[in-house]
C-alpha positions as CSV (number, residue, x, y, z in Angstrom):
1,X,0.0,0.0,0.0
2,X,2.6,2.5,0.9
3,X,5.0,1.7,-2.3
4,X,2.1,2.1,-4.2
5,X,1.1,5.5,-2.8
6,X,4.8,6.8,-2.7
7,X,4.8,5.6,-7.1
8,X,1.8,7.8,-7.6
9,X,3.0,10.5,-6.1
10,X,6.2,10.5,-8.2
11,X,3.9,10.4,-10.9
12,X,2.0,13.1,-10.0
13,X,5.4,15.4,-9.2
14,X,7.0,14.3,-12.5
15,X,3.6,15.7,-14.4
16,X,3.9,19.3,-12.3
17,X,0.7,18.3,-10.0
18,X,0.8,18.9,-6.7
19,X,-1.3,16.6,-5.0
20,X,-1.2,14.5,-1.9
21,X,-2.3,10.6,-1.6
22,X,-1.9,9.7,2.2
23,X,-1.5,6.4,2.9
24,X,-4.5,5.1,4.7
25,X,-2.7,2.8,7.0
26,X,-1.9,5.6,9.4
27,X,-5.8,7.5,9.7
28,X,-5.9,10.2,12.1
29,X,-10.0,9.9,12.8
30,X,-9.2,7.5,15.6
31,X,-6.3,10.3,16.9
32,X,-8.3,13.0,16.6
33,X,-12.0,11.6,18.5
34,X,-9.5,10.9,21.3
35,X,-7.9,14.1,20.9
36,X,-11.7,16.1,20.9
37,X,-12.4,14.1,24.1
38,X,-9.4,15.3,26.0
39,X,-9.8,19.5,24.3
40,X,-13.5,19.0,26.2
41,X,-11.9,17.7,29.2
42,X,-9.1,20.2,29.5
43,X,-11.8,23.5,28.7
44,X,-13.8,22.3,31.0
45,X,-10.8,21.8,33.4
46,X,-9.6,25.2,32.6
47,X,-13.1,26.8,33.7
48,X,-13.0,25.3,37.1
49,X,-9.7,26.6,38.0
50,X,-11.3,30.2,36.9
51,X,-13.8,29.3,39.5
52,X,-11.2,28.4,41.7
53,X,-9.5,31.9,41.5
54,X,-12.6,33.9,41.3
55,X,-13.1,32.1,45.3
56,X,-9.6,33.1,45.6
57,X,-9.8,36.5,45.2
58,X,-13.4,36.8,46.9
59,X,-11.8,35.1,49.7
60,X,-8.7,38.3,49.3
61,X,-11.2,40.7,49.6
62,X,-13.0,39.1,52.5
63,X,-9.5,39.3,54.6
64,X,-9.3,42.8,53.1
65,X,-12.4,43.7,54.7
66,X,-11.9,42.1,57.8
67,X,-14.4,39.9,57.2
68,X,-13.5,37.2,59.1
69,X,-14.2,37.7,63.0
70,X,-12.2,35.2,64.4
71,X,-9.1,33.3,63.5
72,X,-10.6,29.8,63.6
73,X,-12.8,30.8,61.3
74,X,-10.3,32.6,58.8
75,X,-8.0,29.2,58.9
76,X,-11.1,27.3,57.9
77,X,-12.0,29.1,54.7
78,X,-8.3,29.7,54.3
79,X,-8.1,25.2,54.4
80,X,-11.1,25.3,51.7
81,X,-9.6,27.5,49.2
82,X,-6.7,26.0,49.9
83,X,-7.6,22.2,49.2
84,X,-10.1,23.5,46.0
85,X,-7.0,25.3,44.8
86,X,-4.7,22.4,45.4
87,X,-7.8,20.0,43.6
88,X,-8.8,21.7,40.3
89,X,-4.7,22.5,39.6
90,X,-4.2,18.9,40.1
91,X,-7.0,18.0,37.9
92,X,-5.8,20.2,34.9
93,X,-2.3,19.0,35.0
94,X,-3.4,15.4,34.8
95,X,-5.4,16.6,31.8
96,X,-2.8,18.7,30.5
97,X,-0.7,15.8,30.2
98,X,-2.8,13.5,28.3
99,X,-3.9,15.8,26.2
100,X,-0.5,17.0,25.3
101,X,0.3,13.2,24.9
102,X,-2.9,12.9,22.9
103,X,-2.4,15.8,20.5
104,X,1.7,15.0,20.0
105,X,0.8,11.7,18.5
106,X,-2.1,13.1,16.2
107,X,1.0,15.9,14.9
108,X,3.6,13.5,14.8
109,X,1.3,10.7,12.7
110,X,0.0,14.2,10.2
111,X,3.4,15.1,9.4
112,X,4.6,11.6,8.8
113,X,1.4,11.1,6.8
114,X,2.0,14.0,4.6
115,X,6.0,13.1,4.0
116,X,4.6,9.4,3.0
117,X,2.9,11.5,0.5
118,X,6.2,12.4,-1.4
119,X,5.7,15.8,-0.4
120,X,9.1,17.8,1.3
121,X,8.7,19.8,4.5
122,X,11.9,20.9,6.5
123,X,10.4,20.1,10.1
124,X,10.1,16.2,10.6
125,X,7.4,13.9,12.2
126,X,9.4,14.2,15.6
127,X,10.3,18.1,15.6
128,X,7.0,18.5,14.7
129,X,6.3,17.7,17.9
130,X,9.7,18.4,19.5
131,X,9.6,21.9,19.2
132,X,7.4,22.6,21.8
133,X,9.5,21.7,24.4
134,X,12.2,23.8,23.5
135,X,13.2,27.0,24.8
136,X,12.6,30.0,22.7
137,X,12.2,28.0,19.5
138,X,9.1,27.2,20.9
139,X,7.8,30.9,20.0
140,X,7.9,30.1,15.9
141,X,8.6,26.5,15.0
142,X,5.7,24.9,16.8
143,X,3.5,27.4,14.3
144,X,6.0,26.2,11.6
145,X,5.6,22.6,11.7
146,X,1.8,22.5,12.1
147,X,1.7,25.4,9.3
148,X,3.3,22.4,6.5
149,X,0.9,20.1,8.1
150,X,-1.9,21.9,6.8
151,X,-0.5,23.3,3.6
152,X,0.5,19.4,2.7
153,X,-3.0,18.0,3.7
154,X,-4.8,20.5,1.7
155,X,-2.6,19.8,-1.8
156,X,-0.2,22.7,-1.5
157,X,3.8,23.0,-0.7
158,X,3.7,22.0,2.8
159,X,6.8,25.2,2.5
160,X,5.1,27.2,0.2
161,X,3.3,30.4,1.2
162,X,0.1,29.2,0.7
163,X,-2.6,31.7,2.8
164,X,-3.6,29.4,5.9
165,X,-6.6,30.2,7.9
166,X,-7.5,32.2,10.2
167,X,-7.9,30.3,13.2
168,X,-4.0,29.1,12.5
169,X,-3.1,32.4,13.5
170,X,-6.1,32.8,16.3
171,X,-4.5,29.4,17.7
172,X,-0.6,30.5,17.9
173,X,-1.3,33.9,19.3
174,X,-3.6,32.7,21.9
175,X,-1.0,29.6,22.9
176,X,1.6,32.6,23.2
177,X,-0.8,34.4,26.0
178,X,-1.1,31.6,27.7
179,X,2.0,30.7,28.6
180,X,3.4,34.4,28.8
181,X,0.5,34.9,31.3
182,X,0.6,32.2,33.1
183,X,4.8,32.9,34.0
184,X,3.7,36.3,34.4
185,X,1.6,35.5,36.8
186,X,3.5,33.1,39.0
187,X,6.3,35.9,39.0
188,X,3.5,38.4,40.6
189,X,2.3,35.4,43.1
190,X,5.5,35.2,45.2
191,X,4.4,37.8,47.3
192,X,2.8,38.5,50.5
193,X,0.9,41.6,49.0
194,X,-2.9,40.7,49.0
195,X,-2.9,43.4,46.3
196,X,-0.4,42.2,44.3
197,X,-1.8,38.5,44.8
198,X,-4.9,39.7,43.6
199,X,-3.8,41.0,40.1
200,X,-1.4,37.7,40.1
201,X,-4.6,35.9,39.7
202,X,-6.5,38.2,37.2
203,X,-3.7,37.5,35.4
204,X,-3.7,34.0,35.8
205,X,-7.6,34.0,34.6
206,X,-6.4,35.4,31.6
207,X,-4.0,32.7,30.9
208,X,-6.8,30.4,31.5
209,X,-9.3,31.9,29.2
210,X,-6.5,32.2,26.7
211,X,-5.8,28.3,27.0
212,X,-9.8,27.4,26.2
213,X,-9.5,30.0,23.0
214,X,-6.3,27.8,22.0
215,X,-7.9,24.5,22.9
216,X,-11.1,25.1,20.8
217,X,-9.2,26.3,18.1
218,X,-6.7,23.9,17.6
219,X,-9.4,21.1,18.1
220,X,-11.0,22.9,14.7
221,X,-7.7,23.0,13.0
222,X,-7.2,19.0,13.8
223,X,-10.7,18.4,12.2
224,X,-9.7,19.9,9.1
225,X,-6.5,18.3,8.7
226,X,-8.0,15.3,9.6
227,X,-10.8,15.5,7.2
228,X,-8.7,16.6,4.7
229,X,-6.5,13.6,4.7
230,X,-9.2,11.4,4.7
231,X,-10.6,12.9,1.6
232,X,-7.4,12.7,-0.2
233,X,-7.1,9.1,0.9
234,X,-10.6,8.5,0.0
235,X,-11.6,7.0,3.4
């Protein structure tokens, strides 16, 4: 199957077509419903720990205001937030982790996909993936890699300048904010300044609302590549 796939695309290239033919041993449906499974989970993660600092800062204010008339009772809403603070970051990371798992095998099996294709693209099936772990490379190549992903799925030059949608863009910029609020944040945290706690977690909401924009939008970016492949493949 792949030998045959690999001669018709040198058939294809040798007439001046540019078209894909992705070998349909290696779908990414079965990727990507696992994939939209774990994007739900991780929004839906993301909004309790929103929840969880909105309490947080009510429970600022409250100290603030001297709410509180009597140390017991202080320590015991101080234990709450604490161990619903403690519970919903727990929670996300767990998620974070799978779904970072989840999504890194649905990249690395579209790149590899679109280079069983014949097609050339200068990030491979594991930078593809790789990048994102790497400091300040992270800021560009990530974008790069997923950018030939879609260019090759949809028939073009996976390194051409062909115009890529919207939400590509919409996707990188909010994955930026996230993390560049979320370190922000945990630099304003270490402090014993309820005031400067407080905008710590605004900020930290931010990063959070940021992360569900990213989420959703990358989950609609998989589905096309995904359905695009399957097209081409005719599956």
């Amino acid at each position: 199957m792949l030998e045959e796939n690999l001669a018709a695309s040198e058939e294809l290239v040798g007439s001046g077509e540019t078209e894909i033919t992705v070998s349909q041993e290696r779908p990414l449906s079965g990727l990507f419903r696992h994939a939209r499974l774990v994007v739900f989970l991780s929004v839906a993660s993301a909004v309790a720990l929103i929840v969880s600092d909105l309490n947080t800062m009510t429970f600022i204010q409250r100290v603030q205001d001297s709410t509180y008339r009597s140390q017991s009772a202080l320590n015991a809403a101080a234990a709450t937030v604490d161990g619903w603070t403690a519970m919903t970051n727990t929670i996300f990371f767990i998620i974070f982790v799978w779904s970072a798992i989840v999504i890194g095998r649905w990249t690395y099996r579209a790149m590899a996909n679109v280079r069983s294709s014949g097609l050339t693209t200068s990030v491979s099936p594991g930078w593809a993936v790789g990048w994102y772990f790497i400091p300040v490379a992270f800021l560009w190549m990530p974008f790069r890699g997923l950018a030939q992903i879609w260019r090759g799925s949809h028939g073009h030059e996976p390194t051409g300048d062909a115009l890529l949608p919207g939400a590509m863009r919409v996707w990188w910029a909010a994955f930026l904010l996230t993390n560049f609020a979320a370190r922000l944040a945990s630099t304003l945290s270490e402090t014993e300044d309820l005031g400067r706690l407080q905008t710590s977690i605004s900020v930290n909401i931010l990063s959070h609302l940021a992360h569900i924009l990213a989420a959703l939008t990358i989950l609609k970016i998989m589905r096309q590549i995904t359905s695009a492949q399957q097209v081409v493949a005719g599956t």
